[in-house]
TORLOZA-816572 format. One record per residue (C-alpha): residue number from 0; residue in one letter; y, x, z. Coordinates in pm, 1 decimal, always signed. Layout:
! TORLOZA-816572
<site n="NUM" res="A" y="Y" x="X" z="Z"/>
...
END
This chain:
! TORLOZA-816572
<site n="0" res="X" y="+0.0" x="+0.0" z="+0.0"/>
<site n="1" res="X" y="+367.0" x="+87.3" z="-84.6"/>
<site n="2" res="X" y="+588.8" x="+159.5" z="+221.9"/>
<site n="3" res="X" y="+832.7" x="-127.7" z="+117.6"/>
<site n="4" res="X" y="+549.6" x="-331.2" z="+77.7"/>
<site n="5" res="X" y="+436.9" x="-298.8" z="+401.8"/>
<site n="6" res="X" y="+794.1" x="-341.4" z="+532.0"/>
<site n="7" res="X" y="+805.4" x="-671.9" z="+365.0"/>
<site n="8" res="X" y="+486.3" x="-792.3" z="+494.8"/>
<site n="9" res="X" y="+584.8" x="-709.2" z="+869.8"/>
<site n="10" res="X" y="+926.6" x="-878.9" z="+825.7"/>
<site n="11" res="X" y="+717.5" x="-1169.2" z="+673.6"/>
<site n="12" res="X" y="+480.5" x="-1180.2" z="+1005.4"/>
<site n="13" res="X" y="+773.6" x="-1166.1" z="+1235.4"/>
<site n="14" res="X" y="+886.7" x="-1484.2" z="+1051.8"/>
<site n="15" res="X" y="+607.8" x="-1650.7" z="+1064.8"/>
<site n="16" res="X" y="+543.4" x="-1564.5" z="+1434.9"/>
<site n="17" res="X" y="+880.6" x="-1656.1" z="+1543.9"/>
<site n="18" res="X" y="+826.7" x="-2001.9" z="+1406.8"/>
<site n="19" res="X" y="+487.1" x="-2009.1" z="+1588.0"/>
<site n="20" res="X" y="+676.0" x="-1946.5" z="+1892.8"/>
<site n="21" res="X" y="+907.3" x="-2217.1" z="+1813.7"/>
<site n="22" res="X" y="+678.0" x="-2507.4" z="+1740.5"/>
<site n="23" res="X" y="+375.1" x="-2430.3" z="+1930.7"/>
<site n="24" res="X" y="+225.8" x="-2185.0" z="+2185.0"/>
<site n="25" res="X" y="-118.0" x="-2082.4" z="+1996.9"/>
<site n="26" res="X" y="-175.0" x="-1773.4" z="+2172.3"/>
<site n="27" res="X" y="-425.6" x="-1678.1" z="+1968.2"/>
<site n="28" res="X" y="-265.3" x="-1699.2" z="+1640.3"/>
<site n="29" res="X" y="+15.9" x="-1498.9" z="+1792.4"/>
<site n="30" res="X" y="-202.6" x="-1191.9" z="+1894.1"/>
<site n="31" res="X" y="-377.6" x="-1234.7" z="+1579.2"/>
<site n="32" res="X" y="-5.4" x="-1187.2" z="+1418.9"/>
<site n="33" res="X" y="+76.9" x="-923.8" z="+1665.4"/>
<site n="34" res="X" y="-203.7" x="-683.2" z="+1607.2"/>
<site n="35" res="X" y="-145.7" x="-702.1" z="+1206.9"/>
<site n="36" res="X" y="+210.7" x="-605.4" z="+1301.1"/>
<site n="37" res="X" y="+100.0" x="-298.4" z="+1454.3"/>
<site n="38" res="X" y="-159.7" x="-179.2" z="+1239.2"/>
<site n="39" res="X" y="+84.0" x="-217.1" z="+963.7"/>
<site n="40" res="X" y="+355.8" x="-47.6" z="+1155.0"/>
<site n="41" res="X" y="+98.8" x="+268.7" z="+1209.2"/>
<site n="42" res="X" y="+30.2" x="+264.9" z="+829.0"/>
<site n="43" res="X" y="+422.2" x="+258.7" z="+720.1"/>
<site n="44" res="X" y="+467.6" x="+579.7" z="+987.2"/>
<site n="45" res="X" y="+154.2" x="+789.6" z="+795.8"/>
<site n="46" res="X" y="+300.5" x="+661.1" z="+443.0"/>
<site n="47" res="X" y="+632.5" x="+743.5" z="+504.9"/>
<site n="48" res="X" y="+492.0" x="+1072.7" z="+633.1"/>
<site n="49" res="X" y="+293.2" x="+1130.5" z="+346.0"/>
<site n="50" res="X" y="+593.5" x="+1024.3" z="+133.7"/>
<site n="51" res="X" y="+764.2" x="+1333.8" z="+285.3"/>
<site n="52" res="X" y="+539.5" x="+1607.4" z="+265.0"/>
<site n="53" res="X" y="+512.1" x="+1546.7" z="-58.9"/>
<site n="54" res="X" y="+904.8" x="+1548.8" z="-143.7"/>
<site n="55" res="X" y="+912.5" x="+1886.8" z="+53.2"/>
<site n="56" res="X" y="+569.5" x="+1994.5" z="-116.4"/>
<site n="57" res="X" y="+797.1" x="+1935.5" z="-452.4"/>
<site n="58" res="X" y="+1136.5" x="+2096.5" z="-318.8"/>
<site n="59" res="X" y="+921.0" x="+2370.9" z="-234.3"/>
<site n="60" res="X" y="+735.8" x="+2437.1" z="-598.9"/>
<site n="61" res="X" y="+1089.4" x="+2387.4" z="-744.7"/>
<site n="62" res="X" y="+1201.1" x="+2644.1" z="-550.2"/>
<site n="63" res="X" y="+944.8" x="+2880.0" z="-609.6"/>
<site n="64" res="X" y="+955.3" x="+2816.9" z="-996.3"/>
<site n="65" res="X" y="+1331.6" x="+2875.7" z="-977.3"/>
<site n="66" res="X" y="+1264.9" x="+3251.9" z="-786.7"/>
<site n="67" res="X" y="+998.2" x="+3309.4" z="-1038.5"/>
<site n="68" res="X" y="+1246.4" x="+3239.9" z="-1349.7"/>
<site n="69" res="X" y="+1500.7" x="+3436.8" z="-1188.1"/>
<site n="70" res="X" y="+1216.8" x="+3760.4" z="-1173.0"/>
<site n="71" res="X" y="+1152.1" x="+3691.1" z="-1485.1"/>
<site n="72" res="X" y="+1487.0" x="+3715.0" z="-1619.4"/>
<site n="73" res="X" y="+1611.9" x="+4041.6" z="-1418.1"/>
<site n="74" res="X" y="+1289.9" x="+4217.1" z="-1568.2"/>
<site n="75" res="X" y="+1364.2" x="+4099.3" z="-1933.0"/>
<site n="76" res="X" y="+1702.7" x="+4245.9" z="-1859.8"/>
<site n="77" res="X" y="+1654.0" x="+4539.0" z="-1676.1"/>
END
């Protein structure tokens, strides 16, 4: 799943379990709601982690390529 998916679906089952809240008390619905919550909140922290290691994985390689283009220059130079 996308991070903004996920988002999207926890904003969606806050909705829904604030209008559980408003017309009835099923308890069991609400934990129900409550757990999904938080095993989609754990999955948007490892996405978006995963999500950044791979923008610094790719900042990195740039980086290197760059250094290795500059070499590559000075010797064809020098």
């Amino acid at each position: 799943m996308e991070l903004t998916e996920i988002k999207q679906t926890i904003r969606q089952l806050k909705k829904q379990k604030a209008e559980i809240r408003a017309s009835s008390k099923e308890k069991k619905t609400l934990k129900r709601i409550q757990r999904k919550v938080r095993l989609l909140k754990r999955e948007s922290r490892i996405a978006s982690r995963e999500k950044k290691l791979a923008a610094q994985k790719a900042a990195s390689d740039a980086a290197a390529r760059e250094a290795a283009e500059k070499a590559a220059a000075a010797k064809a130079t020098g």
